[in-house]
C-alpha positions as CSV (number, residue, x, y, z in Angstrom):
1,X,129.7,-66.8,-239.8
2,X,126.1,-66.0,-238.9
3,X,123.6,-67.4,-236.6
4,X,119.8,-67.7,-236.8
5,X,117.1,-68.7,-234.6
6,X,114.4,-71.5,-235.7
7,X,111.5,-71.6,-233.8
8,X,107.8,-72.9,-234.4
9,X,104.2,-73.2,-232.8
10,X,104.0,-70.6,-230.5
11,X,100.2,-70.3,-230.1
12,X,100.5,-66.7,-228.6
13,X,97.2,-66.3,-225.9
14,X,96.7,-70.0,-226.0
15,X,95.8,-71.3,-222.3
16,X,97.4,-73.9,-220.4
17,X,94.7,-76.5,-220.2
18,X,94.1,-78.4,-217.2
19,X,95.5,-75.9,-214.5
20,X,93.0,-72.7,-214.1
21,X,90.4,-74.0,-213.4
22,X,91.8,-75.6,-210.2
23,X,92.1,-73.3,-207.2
24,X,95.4,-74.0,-206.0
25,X,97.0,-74.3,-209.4
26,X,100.2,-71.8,-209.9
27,X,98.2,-68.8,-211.3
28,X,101.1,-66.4,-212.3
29,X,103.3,-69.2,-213.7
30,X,99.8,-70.0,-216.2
31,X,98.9,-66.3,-216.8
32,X,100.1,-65.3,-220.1
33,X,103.0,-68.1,-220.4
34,X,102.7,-68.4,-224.3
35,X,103.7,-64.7,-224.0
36,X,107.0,-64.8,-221.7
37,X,107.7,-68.1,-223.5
38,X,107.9,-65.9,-227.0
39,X,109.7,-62.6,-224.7
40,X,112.3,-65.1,-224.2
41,X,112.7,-66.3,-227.9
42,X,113.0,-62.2,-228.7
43,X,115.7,-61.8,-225.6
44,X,117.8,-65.1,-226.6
45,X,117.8,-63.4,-230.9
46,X,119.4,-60.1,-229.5
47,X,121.6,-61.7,-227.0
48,X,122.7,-63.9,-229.7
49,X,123.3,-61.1,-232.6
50,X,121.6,-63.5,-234.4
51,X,120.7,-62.4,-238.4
52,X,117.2,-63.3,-238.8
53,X,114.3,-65.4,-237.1
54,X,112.4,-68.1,-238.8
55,X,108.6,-68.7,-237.2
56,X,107.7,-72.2,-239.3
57,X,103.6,-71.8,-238.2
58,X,101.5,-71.4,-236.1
59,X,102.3,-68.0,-234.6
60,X,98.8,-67.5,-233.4
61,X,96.2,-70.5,-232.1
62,X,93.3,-69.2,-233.6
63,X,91.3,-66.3,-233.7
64,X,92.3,-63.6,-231.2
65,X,90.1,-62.7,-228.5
66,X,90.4,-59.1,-228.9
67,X,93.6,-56.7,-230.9
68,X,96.2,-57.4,-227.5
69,X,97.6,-60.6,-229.2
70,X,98.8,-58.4,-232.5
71,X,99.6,-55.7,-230.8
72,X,102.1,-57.6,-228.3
73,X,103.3,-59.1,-231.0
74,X,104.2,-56.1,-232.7
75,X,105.9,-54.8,-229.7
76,X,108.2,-57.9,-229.7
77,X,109.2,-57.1,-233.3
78,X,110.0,-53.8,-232.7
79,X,112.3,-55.0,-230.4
80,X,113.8,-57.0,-232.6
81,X,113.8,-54.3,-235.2
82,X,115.7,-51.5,-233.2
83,X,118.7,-54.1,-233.1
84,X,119.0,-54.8,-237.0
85,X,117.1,-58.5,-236.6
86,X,114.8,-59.6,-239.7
87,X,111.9,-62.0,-239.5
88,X,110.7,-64.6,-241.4
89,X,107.4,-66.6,-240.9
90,X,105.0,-68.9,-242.4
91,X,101.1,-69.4,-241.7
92,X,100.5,-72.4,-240.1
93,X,97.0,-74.0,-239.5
94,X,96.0,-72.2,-236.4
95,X,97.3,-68.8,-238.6
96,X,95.3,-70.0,-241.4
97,X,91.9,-69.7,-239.5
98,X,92.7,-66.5,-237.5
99,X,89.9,-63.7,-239.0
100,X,92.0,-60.7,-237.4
101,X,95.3,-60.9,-238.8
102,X,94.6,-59.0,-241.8
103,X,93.6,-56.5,-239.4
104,X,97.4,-55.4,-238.4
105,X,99.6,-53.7,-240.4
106,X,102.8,-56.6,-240.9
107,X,105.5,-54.9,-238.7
108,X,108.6,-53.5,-241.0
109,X,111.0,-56.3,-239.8
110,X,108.3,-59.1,-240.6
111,X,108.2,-60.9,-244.0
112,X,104.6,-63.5,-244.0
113,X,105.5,-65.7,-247.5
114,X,103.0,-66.0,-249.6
115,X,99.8,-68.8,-249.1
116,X,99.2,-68.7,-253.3
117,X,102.9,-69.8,-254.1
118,X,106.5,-70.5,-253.1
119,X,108.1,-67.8,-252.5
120,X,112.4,-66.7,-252.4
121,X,113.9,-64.3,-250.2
122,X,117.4,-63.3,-250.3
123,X,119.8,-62.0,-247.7
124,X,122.7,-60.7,-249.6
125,X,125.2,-59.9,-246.3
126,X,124.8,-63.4,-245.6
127,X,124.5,-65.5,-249.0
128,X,121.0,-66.7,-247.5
129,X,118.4,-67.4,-249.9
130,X,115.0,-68.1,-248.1
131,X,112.1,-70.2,-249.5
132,X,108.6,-70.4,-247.7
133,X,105.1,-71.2,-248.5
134,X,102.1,-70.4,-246.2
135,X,98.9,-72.7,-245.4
136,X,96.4,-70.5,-247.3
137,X,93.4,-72.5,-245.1
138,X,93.4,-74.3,-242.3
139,X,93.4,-77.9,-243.7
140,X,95.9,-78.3,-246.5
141,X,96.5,-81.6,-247.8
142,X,99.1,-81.7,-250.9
143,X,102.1,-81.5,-250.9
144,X,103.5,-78.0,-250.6
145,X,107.1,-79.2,-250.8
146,X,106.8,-80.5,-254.1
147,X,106.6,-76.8,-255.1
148,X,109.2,-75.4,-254.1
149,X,112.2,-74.4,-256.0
150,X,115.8,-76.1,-256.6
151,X,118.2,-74.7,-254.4
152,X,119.9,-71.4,-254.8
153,X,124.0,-71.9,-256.3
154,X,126.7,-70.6,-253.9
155,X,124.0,-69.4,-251.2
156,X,122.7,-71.2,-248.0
157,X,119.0,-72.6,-248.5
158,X,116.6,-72.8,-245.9
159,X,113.1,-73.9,-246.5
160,X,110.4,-72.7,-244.1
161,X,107.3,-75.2,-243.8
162,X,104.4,-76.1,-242.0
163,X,104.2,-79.9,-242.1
164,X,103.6,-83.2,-240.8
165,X,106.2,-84.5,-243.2
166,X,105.3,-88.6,-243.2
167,X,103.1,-88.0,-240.3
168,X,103.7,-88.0,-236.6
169,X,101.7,-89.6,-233.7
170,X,99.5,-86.8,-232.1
171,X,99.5,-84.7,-235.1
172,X,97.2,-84.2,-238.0
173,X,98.5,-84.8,-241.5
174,X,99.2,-81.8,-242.9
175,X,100.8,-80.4,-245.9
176,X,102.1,-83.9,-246.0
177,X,105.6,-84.5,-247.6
178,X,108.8,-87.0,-247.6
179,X,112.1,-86.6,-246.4
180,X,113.2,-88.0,-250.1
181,X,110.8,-84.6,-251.0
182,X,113.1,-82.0,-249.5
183,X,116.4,-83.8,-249.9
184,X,115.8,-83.3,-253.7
185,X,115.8,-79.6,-253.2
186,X,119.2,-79.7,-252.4
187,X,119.0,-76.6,-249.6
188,X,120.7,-76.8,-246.5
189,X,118.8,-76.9,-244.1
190,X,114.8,-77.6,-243.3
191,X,113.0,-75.2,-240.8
192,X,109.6,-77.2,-240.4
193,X,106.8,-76.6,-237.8
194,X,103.3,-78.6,-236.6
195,X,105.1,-81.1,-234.5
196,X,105.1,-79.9,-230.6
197,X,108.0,-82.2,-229.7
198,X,111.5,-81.1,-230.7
199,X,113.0,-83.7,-233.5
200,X,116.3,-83.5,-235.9
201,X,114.8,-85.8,-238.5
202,X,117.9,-85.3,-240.7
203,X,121.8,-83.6,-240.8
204,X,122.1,-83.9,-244.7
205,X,120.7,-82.0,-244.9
206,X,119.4,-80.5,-241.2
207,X,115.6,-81.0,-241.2
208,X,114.4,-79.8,-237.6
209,X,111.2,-80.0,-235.5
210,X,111.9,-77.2,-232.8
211,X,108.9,-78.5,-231.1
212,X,106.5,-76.0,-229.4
213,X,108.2,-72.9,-227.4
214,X,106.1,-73.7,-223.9
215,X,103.9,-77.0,-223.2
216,X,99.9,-76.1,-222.6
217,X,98.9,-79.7,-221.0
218,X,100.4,-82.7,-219.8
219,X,100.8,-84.3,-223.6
220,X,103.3,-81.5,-224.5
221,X,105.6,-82.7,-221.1
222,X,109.5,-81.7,-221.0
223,X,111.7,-78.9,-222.0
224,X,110.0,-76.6,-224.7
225,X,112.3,-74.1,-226.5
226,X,113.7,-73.4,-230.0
227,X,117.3,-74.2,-231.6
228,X,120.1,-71.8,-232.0
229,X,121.9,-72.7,-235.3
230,X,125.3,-71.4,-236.7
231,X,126.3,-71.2,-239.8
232,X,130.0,-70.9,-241.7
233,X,130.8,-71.6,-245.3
234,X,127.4,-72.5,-246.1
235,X,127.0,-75.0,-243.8
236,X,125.5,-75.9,-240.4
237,X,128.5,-75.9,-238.0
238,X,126.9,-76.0,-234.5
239,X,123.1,-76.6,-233.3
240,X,122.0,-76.1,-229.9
241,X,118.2,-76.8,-228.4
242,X,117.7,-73.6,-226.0
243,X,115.0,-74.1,-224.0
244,X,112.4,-71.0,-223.3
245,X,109.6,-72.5,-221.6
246,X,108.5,-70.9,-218.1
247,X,106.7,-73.5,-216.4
248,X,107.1,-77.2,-217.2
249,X,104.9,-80.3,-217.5
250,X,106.2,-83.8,-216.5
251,X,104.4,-87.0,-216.7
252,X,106.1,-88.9,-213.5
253,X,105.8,-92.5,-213.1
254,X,106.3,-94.0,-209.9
255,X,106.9,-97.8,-209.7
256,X,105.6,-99.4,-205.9
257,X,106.5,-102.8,-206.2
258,X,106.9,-104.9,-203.6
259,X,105.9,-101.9,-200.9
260,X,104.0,-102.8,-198.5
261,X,104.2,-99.6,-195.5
262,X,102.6,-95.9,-196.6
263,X,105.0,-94.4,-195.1
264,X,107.7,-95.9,-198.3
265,X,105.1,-94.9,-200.6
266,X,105.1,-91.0,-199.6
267,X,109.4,-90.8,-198.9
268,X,109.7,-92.2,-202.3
269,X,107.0,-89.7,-203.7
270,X,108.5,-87.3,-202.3
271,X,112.5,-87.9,-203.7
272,X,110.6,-88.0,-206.7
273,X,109.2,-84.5,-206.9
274,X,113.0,-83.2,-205.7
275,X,114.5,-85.3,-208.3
276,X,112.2,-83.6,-210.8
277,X,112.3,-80.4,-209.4
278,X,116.2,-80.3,-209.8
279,X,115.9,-81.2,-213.5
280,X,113.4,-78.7,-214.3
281,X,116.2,-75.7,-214.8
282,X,114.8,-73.4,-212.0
283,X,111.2,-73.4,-213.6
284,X,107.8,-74.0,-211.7
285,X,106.7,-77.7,-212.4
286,X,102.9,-78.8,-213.2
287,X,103.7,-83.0,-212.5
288,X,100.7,-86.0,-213.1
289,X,102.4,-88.7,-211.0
290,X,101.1,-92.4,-212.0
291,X,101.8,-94.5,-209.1
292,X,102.1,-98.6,-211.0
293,X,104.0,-101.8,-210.3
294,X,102.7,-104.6,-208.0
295,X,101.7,-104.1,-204.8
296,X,100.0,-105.3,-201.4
297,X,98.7,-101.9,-201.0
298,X,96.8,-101.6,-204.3
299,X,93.5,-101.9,-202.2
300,X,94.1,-99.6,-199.8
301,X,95.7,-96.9,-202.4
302,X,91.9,-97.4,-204.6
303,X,89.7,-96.9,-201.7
304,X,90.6,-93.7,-200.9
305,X,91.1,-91.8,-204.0
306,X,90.8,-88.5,-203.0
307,X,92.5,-88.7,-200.0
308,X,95.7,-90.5,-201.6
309,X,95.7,-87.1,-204.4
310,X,96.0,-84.7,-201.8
311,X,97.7,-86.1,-199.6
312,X,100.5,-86.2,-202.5
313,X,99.3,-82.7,-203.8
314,X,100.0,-81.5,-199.7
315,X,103.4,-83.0,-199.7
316,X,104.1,-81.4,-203.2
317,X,103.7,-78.1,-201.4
318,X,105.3,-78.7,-198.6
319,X,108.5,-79.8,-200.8
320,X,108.5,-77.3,-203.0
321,X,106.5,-74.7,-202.0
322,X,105.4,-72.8,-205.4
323,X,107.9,-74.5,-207.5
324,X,105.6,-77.9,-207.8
325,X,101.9,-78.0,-209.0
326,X,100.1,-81.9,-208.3
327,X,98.0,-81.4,-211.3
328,X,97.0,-85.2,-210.9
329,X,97.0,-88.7,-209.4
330,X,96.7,-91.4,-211.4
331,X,96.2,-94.8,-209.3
332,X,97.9,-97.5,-211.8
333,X,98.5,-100.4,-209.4
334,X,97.8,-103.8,-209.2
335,X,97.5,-105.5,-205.9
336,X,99.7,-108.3,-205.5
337,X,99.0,-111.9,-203.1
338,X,102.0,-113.5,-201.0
339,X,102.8,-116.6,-202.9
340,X,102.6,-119.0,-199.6
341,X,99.0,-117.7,-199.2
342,X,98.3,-118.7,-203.0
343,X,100.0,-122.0,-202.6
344,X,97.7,-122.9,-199.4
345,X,94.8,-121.8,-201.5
346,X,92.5,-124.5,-202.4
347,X,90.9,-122.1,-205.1
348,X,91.4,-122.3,-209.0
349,X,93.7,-119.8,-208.6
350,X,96.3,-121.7,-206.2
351,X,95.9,-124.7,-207.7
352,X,96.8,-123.3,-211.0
353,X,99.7,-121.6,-209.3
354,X,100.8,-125.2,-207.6
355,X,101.1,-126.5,-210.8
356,X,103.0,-123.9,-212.2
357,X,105.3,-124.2,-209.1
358,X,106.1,-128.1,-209.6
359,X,106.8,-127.8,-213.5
360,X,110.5,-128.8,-214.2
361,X,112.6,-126.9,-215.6
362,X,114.5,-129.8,-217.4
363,X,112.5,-129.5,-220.7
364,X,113.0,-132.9,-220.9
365,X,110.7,-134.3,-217.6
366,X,107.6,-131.8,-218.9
367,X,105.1,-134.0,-220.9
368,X,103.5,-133.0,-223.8
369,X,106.4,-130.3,-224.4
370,X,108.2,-131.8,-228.2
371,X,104.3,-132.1,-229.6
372,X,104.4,-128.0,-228.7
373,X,107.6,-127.2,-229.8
374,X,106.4,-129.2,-233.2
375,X,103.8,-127.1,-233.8
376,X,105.7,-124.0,-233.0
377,X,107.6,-125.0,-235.6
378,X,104.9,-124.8,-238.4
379,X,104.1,-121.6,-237.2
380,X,107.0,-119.4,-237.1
381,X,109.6,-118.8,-239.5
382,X,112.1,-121.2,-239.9
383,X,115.0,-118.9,-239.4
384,X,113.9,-117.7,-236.5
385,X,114.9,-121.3,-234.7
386,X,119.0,-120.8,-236.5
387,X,121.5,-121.6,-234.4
388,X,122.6,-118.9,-232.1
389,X,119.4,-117.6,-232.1
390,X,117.6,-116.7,-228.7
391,X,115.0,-118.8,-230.4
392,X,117.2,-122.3,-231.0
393,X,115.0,-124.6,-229.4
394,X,117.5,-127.5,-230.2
395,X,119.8,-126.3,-227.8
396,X,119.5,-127.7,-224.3
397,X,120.5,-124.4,-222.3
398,X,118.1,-122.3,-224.6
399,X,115.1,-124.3,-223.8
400,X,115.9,-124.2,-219.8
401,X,116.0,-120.6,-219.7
402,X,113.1,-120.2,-221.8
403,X,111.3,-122.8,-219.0
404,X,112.8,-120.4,-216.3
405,X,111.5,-117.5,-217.8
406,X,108.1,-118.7,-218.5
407,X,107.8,-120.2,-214.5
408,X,108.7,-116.6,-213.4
409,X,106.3,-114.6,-215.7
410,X,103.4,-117.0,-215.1
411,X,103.6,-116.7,-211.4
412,X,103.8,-113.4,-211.3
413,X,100.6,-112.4,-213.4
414,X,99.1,-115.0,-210.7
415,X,100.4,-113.3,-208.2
416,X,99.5,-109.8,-209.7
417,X,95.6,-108.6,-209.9
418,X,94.1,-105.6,-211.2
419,X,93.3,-104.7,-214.7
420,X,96.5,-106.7,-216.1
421,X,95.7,-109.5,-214.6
């Protein structure tokens, strides 16, 4: 039995974008989070005993601004070194265009593969054999997983790539591949990297996404970590996602329908930010809150922009002191018109909504209706009307609640205004 750690994208030295340049953001949970983020990875490995690490790209974002970024991360393998704990990487994109990693010396622990070719490693205490390719630039776009070899006989495979396998929203397509591609190596497991957002695309066998090891912006929201994997008789026994991240992002929507007092608005803002604080596992939080839903206050929440952010960003401090960074306030709401008041309405509006209002439901007693139905009928698939389907329009009940249904949604879009109106 043996364990190993499978981590990717850890952009050492990138910044967290959208926070430093605002004056109240949390500037020591920011400062150099990419780098406790990976200290944490290195602390989990020797806490763990684990046998090796695999890095699947994108160690580095880009060129370095000056030798601190190698040298810190030789430190951390030197760590790893003094307790018997090997390394294995791959160049990712970001790698691919660094100009200064040629500069450093590999550290002793550290095995880069090779960019030209697929290349095998072999662990003989643990019957692991290794297989890895590097991007050699920073836009690949064949297939390095057709390349690489057929499994290893009575070892555990792992192939180490940097990929957007069939592609992934977010994410340019790189080193594009199949899953059909690295089933037909016949290895055991799959340690990919490129896609920020942790994902188990397979369990026969394992192909894994980590996901980045800390979020820089609001688009890379949620736990961030890497997964702890054990192995016994050449084969993946256990799996766990380990979360190393030190502050968090969290896109938080708030729904306000139907509120009509400010004072409902702000209590339920605020047991929002302590709901999300308590899932955020003792880290600092960075949170966009989008306010939505339907409501008479939509007005009053637009007219005052500025106000309504920090008033939210003031009661983020006062409820969690440091713990709880506003980084914005997005105003999504539509205002919303008391139906009586429509009703009296002598505008298009109302008497569109009257109309509505005095349709019967009994499918039968609306005119005009069989001629629509008819020419549903020519346009949809006929087996989409079978019987038992949500779509049977010859059964009496089915066409009542579709009648129902339509009455409600139609009055409240009238209702609702705003840019879904």
């Amino acid at each position: 039995m043996f364990k190993f750690i499978h981590a990717a994208d850890i952009h050492l030295d990138s910044p967290l974008r959208g926070l430093s340049r605002y004056e109240s953001a949390p500037v020591d949970a920011i400062r150099d989070a990419c780098r406790r983020a990976f200290k944490n990875l290195v602390d989990l490995a020797i806490e763990e005993k684990a046998a090796f690490v695999l890095l699947a790209g994108d160690l580095y974002d880009g060129d370095w601004k000056d030798y601190s970024t190698g040298i810190f991360l030789s430190r951390q393998m030197g760590r790893l070194n003094q307790h018997g704990i090997r390394v294995f990487a791959v160049a990712g994109n970001h790698d691919a265009a660094n100009r200064m990693t040629k500069a450093l010396q590999t550290p002793a622990n550290m095995k880069i593969f090779s960019a030209g070719k697929v290349e095998t490693v072999t662990l003989e205490d643990c019957s692991v054999a290794i297989h890895g390719r590097s991007f050699k630039a920073r836009h690949v776009d064949e297939n390095l997983a057709a390349g690489f070899c057929q499994g290893l006989k009575g070892m555990f495979n792992i192939g180490l790539l940097h990929t957007s396998l069939d592609g992934r929203e977010g994410h340019a397509a790189y080193a594009p591949c199949t899953l059909d591609d690295l089933r037909s190596k016949n290895y055991q497991y799959w340690a990919l990297g490129h896609v920020h957002k942790q994902e188990i695309v397979s369990k026969d066998p394992f192909v894994v996404f980590p996901g980045c090891i800390q979020g820089r912006h609001i688009r890379e929201s949620g736990p961030k970590g890497c997964v702890k994997v054990t192995v016994e008789e050449d084969a993946v026994t256990q799996m766990e996602p380990v979360s190393l991240d030190v502050l968090r992002w969290t896109l938080t929507k708030i729904d306000l329908t139907d509120m009509e007092d400010l004072r409902d608005v702000f209590e339920k803002v605020r047991e929002t930010i302590e709901q999300e604080r308590a899932q955020a596992e003792d880290r600092p939080l960075a949170m966009r809150i989008k306010l939505t839903g339907a409501t008479k206050l939509s007005d009053h929440l637009a007219a005052f922009p500025e106000k309504l952010e920090q008033q939210i960003k003031a009661l983020g401090a006062e409820t969690a002191g440091d713990d709880v960074w506003i980084e914005r306030v997005e105003n999504r709401t539509q205002g919303k018109y008391d139906l009586e008041t429509v009703l009296a309405d002598d505008t298009s509006p109302g008497q569109l909504l009257r109309a509505i209002v005095s349709t019967p439901e009994d499918p039968g007693q609306i005119d005009g209706l069989e001629d629509k139905l008819a020419e549903l009928r020519q346009k949809v698939p006929p087996e989409a009307f079978g019987t038992g389907s949500i779509l049977d329009l010859s059964d009496r009940q089915v066409l009542e609640r579709i009648t129902r249904e339509a009455k409600k949604m139609l009055i409240g879009r009238l209702l609702a205004t705003g840019e879904e109106k």
